[in-house]
PyMOL Python script that loads the backbone (N, CA, C, O; Angstrom):
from pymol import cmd

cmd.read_pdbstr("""\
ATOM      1  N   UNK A   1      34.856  43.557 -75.892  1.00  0.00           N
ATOM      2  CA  UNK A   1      34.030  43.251 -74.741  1.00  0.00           C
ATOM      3  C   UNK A   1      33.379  41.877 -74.891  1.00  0.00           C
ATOM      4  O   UNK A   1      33.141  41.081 -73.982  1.00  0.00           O
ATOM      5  N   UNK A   2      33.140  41.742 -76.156  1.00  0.00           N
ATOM      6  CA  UNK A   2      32.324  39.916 -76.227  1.00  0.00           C
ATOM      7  C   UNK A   2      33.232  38.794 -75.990  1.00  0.00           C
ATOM      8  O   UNK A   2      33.030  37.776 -75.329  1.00  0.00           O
ATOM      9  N   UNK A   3      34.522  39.247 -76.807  1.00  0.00           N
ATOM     10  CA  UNK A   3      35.444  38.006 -76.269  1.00  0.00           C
ATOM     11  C   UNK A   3      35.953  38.460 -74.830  1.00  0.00           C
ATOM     12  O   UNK A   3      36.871  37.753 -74.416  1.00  0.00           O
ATOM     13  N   UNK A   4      35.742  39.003 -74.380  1.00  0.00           N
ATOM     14  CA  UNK A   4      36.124  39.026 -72.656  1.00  0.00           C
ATOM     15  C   UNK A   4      35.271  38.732 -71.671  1.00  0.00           C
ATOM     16  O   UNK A   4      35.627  38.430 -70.532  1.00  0.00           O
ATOM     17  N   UNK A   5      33.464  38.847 -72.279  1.00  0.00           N
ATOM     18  CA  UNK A   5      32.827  37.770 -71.591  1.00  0.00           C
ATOM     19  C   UNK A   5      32.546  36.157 -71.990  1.00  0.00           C
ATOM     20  O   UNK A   5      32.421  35.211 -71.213  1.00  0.00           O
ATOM     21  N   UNK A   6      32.496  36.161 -73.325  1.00  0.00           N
ATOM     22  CA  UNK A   6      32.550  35.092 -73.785  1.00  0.00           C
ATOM     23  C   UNK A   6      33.886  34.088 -72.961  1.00  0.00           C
ATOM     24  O   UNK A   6      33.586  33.028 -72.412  1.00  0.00           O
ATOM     25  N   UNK A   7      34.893  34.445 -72.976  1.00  0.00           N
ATOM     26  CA  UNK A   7      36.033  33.642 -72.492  1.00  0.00           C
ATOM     27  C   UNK A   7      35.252  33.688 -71.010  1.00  0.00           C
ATOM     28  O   UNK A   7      34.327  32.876 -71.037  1.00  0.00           O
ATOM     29  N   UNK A   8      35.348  34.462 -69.583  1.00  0.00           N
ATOM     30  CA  UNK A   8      35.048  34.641 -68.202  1.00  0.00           C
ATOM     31  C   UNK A   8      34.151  33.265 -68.368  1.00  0.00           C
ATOM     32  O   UNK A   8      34.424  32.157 -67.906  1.00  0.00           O
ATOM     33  N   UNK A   9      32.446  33.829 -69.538  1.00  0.00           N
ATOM     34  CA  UNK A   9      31.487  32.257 -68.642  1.00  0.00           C
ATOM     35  C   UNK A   9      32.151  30.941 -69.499  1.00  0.00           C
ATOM     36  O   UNK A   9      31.808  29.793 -69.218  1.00  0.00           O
ATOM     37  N   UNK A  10      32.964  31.181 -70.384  1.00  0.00           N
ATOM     38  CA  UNK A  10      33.627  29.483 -70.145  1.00  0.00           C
ATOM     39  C   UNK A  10      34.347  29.277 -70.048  1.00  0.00           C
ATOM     40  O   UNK A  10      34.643  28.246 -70.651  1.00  0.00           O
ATOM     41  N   UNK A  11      35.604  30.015 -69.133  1.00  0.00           N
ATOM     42  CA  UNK A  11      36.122  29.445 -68.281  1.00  0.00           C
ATOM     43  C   UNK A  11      35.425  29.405 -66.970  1.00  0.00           C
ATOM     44  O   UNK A  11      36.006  28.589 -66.255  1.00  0.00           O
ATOM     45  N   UNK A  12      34.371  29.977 -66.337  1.00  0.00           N
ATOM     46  CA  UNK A  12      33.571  29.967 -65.128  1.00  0.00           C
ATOM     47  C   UNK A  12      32.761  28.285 -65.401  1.00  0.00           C
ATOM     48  O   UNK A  12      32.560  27.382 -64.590  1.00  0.00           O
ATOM     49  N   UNK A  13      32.392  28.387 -67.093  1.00  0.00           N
ATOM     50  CA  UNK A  13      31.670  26.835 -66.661  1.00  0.00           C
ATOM     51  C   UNK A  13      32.445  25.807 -66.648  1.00  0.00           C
ATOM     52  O   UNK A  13      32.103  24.920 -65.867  1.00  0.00           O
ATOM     53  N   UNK A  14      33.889  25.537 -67.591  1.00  0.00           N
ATOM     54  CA  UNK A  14      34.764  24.812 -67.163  1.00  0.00           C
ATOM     55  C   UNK A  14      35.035  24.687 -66.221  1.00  0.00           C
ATOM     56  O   UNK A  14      35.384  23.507 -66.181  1.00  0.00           O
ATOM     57  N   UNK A  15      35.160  25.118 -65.223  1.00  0.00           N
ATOM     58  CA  UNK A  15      35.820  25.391 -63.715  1.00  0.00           C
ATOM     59  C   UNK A  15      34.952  23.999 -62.772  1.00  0.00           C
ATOM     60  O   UNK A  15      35.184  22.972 -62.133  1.00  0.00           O
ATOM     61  N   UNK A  16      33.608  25.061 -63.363  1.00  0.00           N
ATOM     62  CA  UNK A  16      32.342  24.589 -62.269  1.00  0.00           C
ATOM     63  C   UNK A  16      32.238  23.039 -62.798  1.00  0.00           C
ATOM     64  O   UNK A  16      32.272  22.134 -61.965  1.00  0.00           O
ATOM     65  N   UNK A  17      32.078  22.673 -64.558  1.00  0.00           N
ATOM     66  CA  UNK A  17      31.789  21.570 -64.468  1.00  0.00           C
ATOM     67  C   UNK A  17      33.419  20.445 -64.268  1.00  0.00           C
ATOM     68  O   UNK A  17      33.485  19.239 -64.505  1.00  0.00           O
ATOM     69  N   UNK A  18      34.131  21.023 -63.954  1.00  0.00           N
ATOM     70  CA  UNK A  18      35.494  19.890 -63.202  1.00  0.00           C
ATOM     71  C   UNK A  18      35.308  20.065 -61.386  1.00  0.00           C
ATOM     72  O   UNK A  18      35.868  19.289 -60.611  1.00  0.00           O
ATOM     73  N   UNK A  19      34.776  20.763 -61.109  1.00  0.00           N
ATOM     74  CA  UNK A  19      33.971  20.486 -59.796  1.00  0.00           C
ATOM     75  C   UNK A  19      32.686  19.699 -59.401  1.00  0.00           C
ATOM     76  O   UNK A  19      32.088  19.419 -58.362  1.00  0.00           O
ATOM     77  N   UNK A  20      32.522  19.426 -61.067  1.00  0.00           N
ATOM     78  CA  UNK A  20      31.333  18.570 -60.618  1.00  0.00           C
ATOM     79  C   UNK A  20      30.046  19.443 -59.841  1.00  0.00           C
ATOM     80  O   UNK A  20      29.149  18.754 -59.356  1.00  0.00           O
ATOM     81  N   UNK A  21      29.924  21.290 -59.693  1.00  0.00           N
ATOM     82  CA  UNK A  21      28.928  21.078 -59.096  1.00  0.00           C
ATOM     83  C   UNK A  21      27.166  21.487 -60.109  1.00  0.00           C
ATOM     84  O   UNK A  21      27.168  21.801 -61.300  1.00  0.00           O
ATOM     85  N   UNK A  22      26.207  21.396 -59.473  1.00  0.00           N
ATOM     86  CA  UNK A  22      25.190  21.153 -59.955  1.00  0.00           C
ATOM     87  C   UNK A  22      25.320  22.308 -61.008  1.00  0.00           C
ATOM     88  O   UNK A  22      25.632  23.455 -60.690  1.00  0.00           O
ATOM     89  N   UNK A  23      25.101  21.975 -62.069  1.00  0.00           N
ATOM     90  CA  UNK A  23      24.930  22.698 -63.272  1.00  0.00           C
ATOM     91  C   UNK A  23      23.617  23.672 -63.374  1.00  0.00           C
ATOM     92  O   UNK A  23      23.732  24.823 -63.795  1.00  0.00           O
ATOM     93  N   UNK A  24      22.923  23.371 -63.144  1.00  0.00           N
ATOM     94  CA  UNK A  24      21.104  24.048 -63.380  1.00  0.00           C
ATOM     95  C   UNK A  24      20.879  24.993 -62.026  1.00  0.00           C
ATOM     96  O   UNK A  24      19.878  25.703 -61.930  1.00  0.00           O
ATOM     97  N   UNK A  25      21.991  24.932 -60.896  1.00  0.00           N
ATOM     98  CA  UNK A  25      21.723  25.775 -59.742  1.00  0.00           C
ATOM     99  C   UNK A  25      23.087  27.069 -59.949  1.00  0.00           C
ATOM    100  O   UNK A  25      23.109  28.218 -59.506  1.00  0.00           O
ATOM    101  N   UNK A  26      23.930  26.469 -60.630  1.00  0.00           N
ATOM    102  CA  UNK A  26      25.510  27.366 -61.174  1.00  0.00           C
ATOM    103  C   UNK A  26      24.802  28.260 -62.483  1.00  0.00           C
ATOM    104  O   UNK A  26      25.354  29.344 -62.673  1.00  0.00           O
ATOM    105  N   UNK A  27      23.981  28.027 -63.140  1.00  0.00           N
ATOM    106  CA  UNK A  27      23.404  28.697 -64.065  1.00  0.00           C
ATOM    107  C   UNK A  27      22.218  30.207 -63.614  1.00  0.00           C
ATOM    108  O   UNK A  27      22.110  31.406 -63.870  1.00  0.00           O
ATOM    109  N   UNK A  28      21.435  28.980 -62.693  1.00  0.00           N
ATOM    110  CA  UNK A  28      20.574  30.445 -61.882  1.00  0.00           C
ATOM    111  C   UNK A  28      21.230  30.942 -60.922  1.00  0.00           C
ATOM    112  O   UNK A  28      20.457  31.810 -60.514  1.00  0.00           O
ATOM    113  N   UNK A  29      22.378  30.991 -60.111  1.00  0.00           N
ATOM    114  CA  UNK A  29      22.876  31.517 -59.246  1.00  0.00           C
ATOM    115  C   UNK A  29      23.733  32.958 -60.089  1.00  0.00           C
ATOM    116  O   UNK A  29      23.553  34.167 -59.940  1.00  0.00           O
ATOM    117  N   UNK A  30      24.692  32.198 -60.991  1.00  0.00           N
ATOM    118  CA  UNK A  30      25.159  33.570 -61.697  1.00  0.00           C
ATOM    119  C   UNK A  30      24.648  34.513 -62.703  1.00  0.00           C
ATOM    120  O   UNK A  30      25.021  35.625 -63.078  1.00  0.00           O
ATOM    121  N   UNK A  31      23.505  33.591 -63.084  1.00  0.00           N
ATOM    122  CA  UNK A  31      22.421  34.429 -63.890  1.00  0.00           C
ATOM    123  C   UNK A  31      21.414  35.213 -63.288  1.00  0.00           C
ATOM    124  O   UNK A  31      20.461  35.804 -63.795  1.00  0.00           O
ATOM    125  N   UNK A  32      21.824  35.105 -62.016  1.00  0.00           N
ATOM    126  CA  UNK A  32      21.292  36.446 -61.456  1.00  0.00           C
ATOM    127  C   UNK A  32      21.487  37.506 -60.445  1.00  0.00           C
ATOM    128  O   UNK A  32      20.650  38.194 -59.860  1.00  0.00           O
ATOM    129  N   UNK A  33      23.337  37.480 -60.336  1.00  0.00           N
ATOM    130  CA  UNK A  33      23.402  38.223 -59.590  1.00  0.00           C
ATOM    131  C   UNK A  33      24.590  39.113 -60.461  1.00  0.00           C
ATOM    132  O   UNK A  33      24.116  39.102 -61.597  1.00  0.00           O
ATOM    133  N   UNK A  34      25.611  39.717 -60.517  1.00  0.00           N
ATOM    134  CA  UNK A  34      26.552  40.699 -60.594  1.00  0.00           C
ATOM    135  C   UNK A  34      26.986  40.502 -62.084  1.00  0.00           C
ATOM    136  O   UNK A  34      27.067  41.344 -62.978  1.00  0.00           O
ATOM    137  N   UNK A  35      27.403  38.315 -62.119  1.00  0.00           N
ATOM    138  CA  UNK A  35      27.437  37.914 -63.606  1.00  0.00           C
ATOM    139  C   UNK A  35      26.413  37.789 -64.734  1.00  0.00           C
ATOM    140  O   UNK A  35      26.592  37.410 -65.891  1.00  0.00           O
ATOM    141  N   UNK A  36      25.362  38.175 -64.158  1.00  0.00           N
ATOM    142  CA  UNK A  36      24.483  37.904 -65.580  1.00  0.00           C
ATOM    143  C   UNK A  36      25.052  38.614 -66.630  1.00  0.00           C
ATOM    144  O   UNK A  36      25.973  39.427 -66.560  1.00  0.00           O
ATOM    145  N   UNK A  37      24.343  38.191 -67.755  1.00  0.00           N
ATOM    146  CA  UNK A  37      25.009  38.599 -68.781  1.00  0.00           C
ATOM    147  C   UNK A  37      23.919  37.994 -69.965  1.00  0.00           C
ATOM    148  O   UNK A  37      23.478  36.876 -69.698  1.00  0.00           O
ATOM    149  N   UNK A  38      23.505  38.531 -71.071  1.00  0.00           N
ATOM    150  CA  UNK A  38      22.815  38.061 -72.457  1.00  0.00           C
ATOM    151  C   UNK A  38      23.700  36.500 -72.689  1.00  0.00           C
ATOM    152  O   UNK A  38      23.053  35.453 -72.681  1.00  0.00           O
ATOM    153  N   UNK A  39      25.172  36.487 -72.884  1.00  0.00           N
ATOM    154  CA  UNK A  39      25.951  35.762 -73.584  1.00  0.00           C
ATOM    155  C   UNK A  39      25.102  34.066 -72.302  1.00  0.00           C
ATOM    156  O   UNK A  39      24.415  33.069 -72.525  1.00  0.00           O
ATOM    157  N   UNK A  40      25.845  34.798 -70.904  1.00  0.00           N
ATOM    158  CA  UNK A  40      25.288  33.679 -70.078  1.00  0.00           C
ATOM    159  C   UNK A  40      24.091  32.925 -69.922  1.00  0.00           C
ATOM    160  O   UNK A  40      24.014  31.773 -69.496  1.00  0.00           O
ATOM    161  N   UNK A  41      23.233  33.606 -70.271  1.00  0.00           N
ATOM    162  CA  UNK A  41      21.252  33.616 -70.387  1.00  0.00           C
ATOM    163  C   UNK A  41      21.129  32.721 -71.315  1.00  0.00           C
ATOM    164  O   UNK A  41      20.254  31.860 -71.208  1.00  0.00           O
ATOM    165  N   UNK A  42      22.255  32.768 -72.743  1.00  0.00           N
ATOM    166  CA  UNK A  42      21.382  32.452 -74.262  1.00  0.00           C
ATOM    167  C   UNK A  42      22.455  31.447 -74.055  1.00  0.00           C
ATOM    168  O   UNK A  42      22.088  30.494 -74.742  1.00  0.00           O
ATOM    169  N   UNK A  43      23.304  31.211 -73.625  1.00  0.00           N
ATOM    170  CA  UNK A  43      24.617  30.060 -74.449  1.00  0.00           C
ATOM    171  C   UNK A  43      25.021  29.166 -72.931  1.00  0.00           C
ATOM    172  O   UNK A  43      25.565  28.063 -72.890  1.00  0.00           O
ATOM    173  N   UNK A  44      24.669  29.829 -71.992  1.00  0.00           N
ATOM    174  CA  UNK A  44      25.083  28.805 -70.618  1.00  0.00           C
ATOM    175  C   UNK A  44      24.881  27.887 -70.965  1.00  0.00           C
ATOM    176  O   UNK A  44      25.782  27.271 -71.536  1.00  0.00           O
ATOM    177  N   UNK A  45      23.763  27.384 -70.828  1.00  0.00           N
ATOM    178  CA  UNK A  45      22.910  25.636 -71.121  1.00  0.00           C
ATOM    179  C   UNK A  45      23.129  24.912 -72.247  1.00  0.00           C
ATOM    180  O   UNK A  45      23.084  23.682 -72.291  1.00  0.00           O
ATOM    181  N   UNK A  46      23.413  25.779 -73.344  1.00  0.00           N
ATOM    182  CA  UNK A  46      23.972  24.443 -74.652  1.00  0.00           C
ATOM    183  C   UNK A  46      25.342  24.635 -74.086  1.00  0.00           C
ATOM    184  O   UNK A  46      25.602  23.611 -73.455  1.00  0.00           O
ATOM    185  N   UNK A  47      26.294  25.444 -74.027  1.00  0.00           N
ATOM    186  CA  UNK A  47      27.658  25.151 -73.640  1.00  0.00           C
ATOM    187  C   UNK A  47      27.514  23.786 -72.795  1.00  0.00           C
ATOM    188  O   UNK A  47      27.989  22.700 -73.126  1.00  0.00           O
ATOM    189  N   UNK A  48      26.793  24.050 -71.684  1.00  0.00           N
ATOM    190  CA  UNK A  48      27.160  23.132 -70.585  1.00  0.00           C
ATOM    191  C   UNK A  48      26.864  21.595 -71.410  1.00  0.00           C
ATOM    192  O   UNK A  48      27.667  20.664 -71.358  1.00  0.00           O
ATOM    193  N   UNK A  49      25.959  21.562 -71.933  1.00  0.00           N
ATOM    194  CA  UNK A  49      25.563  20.383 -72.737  1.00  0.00           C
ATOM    195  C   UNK A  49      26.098  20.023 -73.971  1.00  0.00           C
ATOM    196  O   UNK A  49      25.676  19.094 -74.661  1.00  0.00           O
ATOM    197  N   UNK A  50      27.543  21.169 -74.404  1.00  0.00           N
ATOM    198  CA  UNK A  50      28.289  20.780 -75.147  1.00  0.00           C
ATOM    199  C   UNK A  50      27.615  20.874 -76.948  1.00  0.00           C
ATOM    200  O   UNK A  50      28.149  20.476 -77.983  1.00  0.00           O
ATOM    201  N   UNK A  51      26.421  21.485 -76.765  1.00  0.00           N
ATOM    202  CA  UNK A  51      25.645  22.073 -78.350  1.00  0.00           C
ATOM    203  C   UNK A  51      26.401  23.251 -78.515  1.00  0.00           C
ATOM    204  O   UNK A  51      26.023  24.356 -78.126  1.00  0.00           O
ATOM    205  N   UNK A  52      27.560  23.001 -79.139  1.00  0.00           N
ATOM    206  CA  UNK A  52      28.853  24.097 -79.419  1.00  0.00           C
ATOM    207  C   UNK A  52      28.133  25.266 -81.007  1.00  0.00           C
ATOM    208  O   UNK A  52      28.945  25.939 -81.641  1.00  0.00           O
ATOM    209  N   UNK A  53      27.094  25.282 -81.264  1.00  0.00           N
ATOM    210  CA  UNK A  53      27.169  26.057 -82.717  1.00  0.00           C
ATOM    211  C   UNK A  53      27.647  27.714 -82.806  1.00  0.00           C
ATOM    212  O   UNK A  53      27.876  28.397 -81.808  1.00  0.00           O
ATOM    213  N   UNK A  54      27.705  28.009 -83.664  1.00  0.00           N
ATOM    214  CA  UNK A  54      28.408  29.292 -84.151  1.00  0.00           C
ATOM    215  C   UNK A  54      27.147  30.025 -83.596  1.00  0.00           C
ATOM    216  O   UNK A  54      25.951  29.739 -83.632  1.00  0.00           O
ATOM    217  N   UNK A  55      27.991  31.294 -82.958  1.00  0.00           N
ATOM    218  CA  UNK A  55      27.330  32.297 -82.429  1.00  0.00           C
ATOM    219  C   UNK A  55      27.697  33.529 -83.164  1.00  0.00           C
ATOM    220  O   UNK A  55      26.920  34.339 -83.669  1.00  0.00           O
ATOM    221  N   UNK A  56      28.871  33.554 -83.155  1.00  0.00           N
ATOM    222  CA  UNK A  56      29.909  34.774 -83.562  1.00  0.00           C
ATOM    223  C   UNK A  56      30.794  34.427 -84.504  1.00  0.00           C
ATOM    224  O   UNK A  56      31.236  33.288 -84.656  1.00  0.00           O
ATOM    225  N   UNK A  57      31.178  35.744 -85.396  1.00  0.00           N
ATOM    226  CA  UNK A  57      32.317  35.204 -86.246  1.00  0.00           C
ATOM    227  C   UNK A  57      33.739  35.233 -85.737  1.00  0.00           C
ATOM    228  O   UNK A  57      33.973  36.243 -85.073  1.00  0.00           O
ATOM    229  N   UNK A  58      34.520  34.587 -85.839  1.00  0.00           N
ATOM    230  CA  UNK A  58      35.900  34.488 -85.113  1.00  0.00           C
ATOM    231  C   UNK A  58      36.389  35.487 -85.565  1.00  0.00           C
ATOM    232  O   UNK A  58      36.757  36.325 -84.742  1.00  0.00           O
ATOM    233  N   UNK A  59      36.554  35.742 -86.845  1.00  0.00           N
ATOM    234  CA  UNK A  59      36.925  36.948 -87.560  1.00  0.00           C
ATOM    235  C   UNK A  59      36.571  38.376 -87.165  1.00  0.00           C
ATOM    236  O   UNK A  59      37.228  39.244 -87.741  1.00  0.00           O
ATOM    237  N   UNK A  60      35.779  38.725 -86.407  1.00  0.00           N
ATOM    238  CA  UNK A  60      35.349  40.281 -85.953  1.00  0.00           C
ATOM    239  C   UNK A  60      36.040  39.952 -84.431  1.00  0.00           C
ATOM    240  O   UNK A  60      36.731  40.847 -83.944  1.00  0.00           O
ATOM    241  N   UNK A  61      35.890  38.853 -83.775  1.00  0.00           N
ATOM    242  CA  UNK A  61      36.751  39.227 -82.372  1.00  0.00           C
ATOM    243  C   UNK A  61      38.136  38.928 -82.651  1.00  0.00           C
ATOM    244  O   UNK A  61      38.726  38.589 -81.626  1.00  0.00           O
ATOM    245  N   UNK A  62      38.779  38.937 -83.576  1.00  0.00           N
ATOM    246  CA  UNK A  62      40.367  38.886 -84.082  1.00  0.00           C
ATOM    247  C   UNK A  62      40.658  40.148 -84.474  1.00  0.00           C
ATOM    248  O   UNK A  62      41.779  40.418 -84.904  1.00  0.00           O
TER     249      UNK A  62
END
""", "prot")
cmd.dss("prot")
cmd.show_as("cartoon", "prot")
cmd.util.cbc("prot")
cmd.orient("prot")
């Protein structure tokens, strides 16, 4: 289940940021309706800003 949301919000923020659209309104819009999610809440905003650090071990979602 983590790597199946983990993958959804980044490919959802990839998407959004090659659309160019506003980042800080794409964050509260899906963070609060059907997609919220812990993963989206805590890691949206460094993803988007590209602060990539270890969250998870690769090894338990393999």
């Amino acid at each position: 289940m983590i790597a199946g949301i983990a993958a959804a919000v980044t490919e959802a923020l990839a998407f959004s940021k090659k659309l160019k659209l506003p980042t800080n309104q794409l964050l509260e819009v899906l963070g609060g309706g059907a997609t919220a999610s812990w993963f989206m809440a805590h890691r949206g905003q460094s993803m988007l800003e590209e602060r990539l650090s270890e969250g998870f071990k690769l090894s338990l979602l393999l």
